[in-house]
mmCIF file of the N, C-alpha and C atoms, coordinates in Angstrom:
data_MODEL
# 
_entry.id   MODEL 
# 
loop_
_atom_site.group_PDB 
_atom_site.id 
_atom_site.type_symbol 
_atom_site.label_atom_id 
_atom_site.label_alt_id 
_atom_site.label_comp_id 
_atom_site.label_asym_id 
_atom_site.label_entity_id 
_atom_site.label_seq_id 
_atom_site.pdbx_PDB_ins_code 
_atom_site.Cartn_x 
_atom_site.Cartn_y 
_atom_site.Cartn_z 
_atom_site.occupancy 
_atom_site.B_iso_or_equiv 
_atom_site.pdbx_formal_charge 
_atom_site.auth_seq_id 
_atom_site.auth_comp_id 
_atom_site.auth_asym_id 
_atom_site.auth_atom_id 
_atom_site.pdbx_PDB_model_num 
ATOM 1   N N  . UNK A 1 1  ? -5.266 -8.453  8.718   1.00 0.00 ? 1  UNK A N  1 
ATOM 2   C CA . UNK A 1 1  ? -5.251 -7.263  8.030   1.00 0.00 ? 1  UNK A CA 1 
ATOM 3   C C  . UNK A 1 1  ? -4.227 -7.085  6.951   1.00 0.00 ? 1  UNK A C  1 
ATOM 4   N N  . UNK A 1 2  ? -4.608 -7.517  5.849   1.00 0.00 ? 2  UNK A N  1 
ATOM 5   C CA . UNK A 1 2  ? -3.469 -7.310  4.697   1.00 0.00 ? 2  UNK A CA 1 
ATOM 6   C C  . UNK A 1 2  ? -4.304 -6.069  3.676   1.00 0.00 ? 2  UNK A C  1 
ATOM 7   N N  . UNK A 1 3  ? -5.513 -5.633  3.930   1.00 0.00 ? 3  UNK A N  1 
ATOM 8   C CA . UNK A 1 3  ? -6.221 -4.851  3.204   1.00 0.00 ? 3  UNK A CA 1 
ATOM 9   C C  . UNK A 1 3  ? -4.953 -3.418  2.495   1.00 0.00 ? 3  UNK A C  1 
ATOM 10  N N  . UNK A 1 4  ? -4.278 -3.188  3.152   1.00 0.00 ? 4  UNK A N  1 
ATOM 11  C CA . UNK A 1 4  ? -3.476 -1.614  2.842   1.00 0.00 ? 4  UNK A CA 1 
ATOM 12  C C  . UNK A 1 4  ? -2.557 -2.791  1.961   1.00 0.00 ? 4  UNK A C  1 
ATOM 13  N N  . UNK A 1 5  ? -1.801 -3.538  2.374   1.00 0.00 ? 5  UNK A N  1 
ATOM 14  C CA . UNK A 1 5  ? -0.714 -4.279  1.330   1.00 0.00 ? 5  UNK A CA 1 
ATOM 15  C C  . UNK A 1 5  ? -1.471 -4.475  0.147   1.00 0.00 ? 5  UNK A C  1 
ATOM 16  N N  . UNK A 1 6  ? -2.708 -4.980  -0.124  1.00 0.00 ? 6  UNK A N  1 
ATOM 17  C CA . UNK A 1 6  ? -2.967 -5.772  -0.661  1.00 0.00 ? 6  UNK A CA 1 
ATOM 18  C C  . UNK A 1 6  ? -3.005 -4.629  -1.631  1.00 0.00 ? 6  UNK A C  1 
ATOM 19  N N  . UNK A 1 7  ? -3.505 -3.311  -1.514  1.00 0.00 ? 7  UNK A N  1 
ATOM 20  C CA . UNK A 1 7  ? -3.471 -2.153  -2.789  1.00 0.00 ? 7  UNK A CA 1 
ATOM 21  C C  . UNK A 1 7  ? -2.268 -2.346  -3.299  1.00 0.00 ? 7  UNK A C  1 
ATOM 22  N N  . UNK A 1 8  ? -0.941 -2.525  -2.473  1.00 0.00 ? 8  UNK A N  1 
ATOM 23  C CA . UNK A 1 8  ? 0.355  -1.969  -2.778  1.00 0.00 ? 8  UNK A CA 1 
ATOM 24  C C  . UNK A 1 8  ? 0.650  -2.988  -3.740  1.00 0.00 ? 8  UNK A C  1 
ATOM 25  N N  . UNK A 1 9  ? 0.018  -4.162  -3.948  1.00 0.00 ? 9  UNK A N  1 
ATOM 26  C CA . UNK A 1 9  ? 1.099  -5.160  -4.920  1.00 0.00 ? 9  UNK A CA 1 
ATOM 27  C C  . UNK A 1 9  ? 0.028  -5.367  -6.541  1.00 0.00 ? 9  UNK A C  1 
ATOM 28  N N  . UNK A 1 10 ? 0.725  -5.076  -7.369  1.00 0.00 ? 10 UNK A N  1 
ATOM 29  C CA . UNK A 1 10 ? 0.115  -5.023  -8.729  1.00 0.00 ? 10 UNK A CA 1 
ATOM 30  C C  . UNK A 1 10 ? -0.540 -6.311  -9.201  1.00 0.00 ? 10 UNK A C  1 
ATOM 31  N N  . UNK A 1 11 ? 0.211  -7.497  -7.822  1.00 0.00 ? 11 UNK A N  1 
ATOM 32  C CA . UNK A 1 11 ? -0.773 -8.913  -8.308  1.00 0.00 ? 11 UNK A CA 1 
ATOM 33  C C  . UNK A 1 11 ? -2.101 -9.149  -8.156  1.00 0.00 ? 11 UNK A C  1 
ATOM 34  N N  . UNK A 1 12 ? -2.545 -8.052  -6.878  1.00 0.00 ? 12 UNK A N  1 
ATOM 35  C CA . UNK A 1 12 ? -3.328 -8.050  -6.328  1.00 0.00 ? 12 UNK A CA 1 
ATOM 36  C C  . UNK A 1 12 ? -4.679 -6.893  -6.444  1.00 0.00 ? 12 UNK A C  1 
ATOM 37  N N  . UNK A 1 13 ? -3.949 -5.888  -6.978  1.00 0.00 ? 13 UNK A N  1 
ATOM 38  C CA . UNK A 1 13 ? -4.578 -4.742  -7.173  1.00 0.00 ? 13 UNK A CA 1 
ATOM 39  C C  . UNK A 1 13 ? -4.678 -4.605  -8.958  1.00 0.00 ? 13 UNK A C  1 
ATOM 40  N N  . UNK A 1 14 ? -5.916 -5.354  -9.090  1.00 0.00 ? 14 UNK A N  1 
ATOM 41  C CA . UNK A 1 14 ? -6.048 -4.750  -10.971 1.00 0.00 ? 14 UNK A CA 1 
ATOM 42  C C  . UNK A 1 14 ? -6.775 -3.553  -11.281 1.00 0.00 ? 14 UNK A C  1 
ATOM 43  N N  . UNK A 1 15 ? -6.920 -2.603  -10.011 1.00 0.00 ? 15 UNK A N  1 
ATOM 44  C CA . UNK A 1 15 ? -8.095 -1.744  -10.392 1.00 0.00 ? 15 UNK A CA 1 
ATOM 45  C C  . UNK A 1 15 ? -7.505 -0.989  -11.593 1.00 0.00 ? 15 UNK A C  1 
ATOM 46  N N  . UNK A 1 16 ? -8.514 -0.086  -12.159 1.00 0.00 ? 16 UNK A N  1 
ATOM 47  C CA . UNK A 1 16 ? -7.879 1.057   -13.246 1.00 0.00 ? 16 UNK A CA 1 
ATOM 48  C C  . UNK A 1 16 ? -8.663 2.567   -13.054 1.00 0.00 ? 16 UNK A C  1 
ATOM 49  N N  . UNK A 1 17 ? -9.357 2.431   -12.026 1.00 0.00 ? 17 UNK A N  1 
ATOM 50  C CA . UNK A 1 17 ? -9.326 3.648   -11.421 1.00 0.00 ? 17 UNK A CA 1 
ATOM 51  C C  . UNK A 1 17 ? -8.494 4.468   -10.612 1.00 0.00 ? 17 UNK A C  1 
ATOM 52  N N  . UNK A 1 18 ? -8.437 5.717   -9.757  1.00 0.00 ? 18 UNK A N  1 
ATOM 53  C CA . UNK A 1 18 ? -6.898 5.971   -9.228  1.00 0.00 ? 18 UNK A CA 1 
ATOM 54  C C  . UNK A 1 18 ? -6.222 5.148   -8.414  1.00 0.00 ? 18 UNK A C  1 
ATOM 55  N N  . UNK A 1 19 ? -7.106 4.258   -7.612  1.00 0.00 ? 19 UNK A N  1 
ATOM 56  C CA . UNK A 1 19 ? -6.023 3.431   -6.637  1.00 0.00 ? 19 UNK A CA 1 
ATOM 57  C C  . UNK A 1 19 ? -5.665 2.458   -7.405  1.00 0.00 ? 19 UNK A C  1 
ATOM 58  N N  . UNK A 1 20 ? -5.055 2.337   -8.558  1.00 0.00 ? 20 UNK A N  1 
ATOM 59  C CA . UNK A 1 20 ? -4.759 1.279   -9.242  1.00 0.00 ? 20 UNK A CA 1 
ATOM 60  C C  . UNK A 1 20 ? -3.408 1.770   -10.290 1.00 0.00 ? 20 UNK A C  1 
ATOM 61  N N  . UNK A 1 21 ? -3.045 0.403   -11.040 1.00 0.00 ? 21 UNK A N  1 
ATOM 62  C CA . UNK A 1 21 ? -1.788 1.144   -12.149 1.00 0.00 ? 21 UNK A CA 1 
ATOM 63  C C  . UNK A 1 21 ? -0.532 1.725   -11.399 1.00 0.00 ? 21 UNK A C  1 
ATOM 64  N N  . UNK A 1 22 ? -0.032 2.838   -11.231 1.00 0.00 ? 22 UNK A N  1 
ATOM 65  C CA . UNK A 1 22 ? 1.508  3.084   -10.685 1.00 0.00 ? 22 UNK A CA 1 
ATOM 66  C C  . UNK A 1 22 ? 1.241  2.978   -9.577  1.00 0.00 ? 22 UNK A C  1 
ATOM 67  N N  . UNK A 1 23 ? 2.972  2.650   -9.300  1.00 0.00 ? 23 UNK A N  1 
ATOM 68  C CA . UNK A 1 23 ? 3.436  2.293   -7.693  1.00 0.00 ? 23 UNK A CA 1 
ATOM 69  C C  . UNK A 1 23 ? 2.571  3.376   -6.841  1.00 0.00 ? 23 UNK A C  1 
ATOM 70  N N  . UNK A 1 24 ? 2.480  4.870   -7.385  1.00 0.00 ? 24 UNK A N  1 
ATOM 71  C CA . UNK A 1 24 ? 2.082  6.166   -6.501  1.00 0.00 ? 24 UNK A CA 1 
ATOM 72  C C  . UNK A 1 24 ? 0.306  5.647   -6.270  1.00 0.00 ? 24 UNK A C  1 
ATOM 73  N N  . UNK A 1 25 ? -0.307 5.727   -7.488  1.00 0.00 ? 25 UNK A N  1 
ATOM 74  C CA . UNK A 1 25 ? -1.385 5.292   -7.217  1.00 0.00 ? 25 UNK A CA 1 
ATOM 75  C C  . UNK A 1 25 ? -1.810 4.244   -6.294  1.00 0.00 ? 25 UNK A C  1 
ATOM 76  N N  . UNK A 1 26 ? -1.324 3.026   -6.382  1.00 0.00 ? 26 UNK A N  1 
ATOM 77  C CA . UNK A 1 26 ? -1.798 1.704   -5.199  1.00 0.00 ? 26 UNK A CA 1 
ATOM 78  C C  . UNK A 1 26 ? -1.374 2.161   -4.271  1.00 0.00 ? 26 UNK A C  1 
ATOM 79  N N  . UNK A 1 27 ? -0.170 3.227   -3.913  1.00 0.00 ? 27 UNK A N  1 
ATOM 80  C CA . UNK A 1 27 ? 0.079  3.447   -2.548  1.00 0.00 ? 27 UNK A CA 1 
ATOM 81  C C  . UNK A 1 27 ? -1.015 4.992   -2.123  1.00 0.00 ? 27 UNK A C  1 
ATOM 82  N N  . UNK A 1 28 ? -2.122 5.335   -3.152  1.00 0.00 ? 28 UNK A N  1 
ATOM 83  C CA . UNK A 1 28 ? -3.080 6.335   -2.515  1.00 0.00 ? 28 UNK A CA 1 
ATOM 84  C C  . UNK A 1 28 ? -3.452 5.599   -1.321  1.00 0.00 ? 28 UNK A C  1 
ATOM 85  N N  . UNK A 1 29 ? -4.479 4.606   -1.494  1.00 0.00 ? 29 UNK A N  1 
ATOM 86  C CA . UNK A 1 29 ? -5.536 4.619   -0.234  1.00 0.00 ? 29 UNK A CA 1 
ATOM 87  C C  . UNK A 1 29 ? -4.810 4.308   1.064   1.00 0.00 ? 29 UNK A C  1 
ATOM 88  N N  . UNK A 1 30 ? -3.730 3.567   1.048   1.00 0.00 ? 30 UNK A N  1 
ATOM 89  C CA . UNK A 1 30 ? -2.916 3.046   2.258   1.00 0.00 ? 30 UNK A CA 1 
ATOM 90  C C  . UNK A 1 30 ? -2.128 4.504   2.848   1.00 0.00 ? 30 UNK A C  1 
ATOM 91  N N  . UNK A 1 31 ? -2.090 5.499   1.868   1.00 0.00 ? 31 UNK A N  1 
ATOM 92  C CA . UNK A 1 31 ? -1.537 6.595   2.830   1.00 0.00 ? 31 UNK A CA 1 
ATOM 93  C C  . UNK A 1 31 ? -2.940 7.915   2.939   1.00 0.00 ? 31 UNK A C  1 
ATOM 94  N N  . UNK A 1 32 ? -3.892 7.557   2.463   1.00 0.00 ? 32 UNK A N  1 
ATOM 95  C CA . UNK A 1 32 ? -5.006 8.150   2.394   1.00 0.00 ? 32 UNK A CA 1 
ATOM 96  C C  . UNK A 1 32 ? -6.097 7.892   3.793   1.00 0.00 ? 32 UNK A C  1 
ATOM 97  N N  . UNK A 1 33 ? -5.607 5.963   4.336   1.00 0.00 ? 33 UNK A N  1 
ATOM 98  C CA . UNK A 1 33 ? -6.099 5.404   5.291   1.00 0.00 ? 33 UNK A CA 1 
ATOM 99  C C  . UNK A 1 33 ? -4.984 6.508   6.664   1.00 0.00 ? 33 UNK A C  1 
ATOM 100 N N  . UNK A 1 34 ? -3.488 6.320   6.346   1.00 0.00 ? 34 UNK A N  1 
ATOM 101 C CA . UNK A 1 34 ? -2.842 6.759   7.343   1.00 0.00 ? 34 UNK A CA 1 
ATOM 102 C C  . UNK A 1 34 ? -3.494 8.279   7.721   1.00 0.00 ? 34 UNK A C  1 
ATOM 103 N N  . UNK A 1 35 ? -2.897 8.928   6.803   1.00 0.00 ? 35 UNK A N  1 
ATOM 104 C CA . UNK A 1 35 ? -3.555 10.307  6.986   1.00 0.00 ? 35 UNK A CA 1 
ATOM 105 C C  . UNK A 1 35 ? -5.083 10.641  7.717   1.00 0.00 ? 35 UNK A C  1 
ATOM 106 N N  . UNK A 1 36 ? -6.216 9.634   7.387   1.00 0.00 ? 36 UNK A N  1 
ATOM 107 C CA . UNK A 1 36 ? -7.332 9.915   8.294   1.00 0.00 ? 36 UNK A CA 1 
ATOM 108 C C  . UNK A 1 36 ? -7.126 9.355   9.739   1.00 0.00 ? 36 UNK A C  1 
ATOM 109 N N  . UNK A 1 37 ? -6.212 8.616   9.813   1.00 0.00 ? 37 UNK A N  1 
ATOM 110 C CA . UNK A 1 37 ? -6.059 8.135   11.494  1.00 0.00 ? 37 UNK A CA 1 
ATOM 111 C C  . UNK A 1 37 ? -5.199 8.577   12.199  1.00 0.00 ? 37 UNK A C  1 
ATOM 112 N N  . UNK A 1 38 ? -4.179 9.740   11.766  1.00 0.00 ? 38 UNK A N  1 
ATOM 113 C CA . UNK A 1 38 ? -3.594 10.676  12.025  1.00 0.00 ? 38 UNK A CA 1 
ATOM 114 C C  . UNK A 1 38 ? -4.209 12.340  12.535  1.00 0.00 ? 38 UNK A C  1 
ATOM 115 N N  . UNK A 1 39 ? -5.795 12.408  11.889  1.00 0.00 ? 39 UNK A N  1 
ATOM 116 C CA . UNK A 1 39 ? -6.097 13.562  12.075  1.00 0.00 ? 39 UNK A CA 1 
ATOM 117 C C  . UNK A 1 39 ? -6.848 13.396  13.128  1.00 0.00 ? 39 UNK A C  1 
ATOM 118 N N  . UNK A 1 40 ? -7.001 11.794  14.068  1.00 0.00 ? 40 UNK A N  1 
ATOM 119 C CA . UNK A 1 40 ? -7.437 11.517  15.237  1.00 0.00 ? 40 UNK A CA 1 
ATOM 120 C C  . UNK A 1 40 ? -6.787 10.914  16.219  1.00 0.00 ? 40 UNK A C  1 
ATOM 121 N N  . UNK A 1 41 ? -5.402 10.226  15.845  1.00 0.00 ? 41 UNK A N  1 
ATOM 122 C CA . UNK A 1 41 ? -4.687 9.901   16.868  1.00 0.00 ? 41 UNK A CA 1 
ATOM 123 C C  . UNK A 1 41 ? -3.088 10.402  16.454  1.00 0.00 ? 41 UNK A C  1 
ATOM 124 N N  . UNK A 1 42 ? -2.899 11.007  17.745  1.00 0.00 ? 42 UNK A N  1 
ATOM 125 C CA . UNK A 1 42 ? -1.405 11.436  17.388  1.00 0.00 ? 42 UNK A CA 1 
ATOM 126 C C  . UNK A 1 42 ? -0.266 10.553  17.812  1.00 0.00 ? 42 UNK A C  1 
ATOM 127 N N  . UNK A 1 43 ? -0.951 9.647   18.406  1.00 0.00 ? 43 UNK A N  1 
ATOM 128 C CA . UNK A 1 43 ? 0.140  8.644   19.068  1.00 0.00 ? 43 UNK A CA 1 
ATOM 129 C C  . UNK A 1 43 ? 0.749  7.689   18.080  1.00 0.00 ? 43 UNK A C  1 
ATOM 130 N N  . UNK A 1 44 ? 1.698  6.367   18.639  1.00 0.00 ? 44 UNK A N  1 
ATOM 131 C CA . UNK A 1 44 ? 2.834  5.966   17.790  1.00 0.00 ? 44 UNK A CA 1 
ATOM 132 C C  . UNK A 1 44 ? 1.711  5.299   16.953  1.00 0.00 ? 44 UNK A C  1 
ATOM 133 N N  . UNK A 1 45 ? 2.088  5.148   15.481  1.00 0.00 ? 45 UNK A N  1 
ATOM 134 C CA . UNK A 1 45 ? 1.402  4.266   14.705  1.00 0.00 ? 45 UNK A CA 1 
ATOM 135 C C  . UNK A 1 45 ? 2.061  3.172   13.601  1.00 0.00 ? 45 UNK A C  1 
ATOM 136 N N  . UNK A 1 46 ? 2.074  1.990   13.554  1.00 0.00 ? 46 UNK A N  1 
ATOM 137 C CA . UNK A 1 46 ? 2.607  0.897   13.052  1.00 0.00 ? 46 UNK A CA 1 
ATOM 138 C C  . UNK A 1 46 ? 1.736  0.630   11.697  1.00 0.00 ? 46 UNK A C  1 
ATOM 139 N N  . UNK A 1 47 ? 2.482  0.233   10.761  1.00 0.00 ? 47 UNK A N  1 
ATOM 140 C CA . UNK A 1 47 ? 1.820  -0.019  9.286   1.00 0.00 ? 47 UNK A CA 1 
ATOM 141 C C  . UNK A 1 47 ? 2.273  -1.145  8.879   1.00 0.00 ? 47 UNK A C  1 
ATOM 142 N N  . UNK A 1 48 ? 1.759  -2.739  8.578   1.00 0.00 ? 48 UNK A N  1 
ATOM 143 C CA . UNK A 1 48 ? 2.361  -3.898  8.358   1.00 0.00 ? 48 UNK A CA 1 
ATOM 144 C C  . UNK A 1 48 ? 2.107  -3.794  6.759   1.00 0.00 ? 48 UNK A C  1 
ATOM 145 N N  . UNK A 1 49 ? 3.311  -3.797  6.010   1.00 0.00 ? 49 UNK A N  1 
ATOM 146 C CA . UNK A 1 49 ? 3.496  -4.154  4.453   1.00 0.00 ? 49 UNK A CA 1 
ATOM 147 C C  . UNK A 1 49 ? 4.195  -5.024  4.044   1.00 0.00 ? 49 UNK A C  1 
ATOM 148 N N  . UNK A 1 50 ? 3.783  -5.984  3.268   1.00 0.00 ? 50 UNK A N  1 
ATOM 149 C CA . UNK A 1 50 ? 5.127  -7.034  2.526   1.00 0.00 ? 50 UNK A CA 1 
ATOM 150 C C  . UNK A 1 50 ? 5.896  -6.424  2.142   1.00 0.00 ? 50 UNK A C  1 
ATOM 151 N N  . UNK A 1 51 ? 6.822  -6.523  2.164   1.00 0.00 ? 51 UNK A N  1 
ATOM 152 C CA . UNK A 1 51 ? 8.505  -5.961  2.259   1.00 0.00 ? 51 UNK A CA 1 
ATOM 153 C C  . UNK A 1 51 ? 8.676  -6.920  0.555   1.00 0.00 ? 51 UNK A C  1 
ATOM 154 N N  . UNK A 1 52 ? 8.150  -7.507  0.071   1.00 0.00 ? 52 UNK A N  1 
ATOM 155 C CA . UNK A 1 52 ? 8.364  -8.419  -1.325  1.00 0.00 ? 52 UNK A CA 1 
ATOM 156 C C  . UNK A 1 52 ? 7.132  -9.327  -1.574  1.00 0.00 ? 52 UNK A C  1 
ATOM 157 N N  . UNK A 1 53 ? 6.241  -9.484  -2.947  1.00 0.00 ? 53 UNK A N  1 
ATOM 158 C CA . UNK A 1 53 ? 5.815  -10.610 -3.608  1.00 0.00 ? 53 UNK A CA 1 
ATOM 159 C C  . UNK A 1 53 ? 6.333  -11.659 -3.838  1.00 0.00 ? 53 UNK A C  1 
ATOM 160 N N  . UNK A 1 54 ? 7.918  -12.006 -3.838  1.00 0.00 ? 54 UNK A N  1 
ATOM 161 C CA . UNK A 1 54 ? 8.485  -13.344 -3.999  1.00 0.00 ? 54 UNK A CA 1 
ATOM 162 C C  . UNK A 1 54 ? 8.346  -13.863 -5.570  1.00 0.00 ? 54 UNK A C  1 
ATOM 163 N N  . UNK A 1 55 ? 7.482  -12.765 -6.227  1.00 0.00 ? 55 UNK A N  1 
ATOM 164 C CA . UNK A 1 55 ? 6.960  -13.090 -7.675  1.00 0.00 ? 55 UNK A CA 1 
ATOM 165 C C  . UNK A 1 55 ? 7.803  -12.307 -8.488  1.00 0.00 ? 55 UNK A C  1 
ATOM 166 N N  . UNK A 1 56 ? 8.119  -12.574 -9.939  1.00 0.00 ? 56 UNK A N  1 
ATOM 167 C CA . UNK A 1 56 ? 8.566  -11.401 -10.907 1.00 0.00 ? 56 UNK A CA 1 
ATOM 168 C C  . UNK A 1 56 ? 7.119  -10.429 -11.361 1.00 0.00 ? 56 UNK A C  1 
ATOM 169 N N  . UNK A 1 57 ? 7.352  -9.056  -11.270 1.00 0.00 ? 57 UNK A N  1 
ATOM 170 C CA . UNK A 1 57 ? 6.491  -8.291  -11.359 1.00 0.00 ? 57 UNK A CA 1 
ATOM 171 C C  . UNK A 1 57 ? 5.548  -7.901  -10.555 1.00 0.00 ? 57 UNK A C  1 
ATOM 172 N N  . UNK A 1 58 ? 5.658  -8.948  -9.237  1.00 0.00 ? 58 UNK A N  1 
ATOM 173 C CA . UNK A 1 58 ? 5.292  -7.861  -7.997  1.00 0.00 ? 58 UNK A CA 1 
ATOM 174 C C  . UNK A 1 58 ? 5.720  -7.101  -7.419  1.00 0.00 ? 58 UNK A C  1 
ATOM 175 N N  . UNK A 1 59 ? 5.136  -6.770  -6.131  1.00 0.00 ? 59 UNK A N  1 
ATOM 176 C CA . UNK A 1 59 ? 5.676  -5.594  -5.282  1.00 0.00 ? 59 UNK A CA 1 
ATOM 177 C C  . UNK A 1 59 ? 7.505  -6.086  -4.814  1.00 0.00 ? 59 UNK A C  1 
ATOM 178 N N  . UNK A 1 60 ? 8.157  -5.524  -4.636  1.00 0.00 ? 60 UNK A N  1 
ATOM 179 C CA . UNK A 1 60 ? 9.498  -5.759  -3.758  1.00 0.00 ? 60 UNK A CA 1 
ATOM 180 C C  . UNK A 1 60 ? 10.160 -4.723  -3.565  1.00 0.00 ? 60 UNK A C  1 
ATOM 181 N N  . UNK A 1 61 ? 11.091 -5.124  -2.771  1.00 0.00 ? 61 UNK A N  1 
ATOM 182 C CA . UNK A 1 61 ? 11.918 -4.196  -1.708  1.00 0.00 ? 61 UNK A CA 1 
ATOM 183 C C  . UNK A 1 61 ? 11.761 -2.984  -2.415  1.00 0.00 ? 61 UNK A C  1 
ATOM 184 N N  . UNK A 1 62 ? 12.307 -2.767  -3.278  1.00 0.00 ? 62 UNK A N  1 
ATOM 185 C CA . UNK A 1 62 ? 12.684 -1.222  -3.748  1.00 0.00 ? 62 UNK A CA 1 
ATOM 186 C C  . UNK A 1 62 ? 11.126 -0.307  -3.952  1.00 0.00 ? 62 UNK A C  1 
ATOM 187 N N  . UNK A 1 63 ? 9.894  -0.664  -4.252  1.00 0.00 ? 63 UNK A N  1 
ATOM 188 C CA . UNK A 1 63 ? 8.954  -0.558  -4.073  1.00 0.00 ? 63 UNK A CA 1 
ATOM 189 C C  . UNK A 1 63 ? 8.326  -0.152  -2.794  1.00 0.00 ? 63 UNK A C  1 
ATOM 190 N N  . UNK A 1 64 ? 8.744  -1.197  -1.430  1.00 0.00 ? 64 UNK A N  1 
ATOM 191 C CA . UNK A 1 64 ? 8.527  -1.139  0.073   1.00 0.00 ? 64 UNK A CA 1 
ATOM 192 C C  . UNK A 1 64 ? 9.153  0.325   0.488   1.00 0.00 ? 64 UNK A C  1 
ATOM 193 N N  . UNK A 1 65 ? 10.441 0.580   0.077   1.00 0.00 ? 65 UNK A N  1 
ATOM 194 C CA . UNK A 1 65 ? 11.232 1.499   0.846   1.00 0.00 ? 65 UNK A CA 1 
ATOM 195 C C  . UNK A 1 65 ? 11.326 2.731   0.127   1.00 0.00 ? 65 UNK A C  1 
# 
C-alpha cells in the first residue's frame, strides 16, 4: 500500500487536477481517504508515508511533518 504516499510525492503525482500541483493539494485525497475512515472507525489509526524521496525535488522531511 503506497497508494496515499504515492499522491504526496510530486515524482509521482503529475496530475493537474486538484489532487495534483501543491504540497496542500497531493495531500487532498490521503486526508480525504483519512477523514472517510474516521466517520466509521473511531479506533487507533496508522498512516504509512515516506518520510523523504531521496531525490532533489521530491517529497522530504519538511513536507512529511
Amino acid at each position: 500500500g503506497y497508494l496515499l504516499s504515492s499522491f504526496l510525492t510530486p515524482l509521482s503525482n503529475q496530475r493537474t487536477d486538484e489532487y495534483g500541483g501543491t504540497l496542500e493539494r497531493r495531500a487532498r485525497f490521503p486526508l480525504e481517504v483519512i477523514d472517510a475512515v474516521r466517520q466509521v472507525w473511531d479506533g487507533p489509526l496508522c498512516v504509512r508515508i515516506s518520510a523523504t524521496d531521496w531525490v532533489p525535488g521530491g517529497f522530504d522531511v519538511e513536507d512529511a511533518v
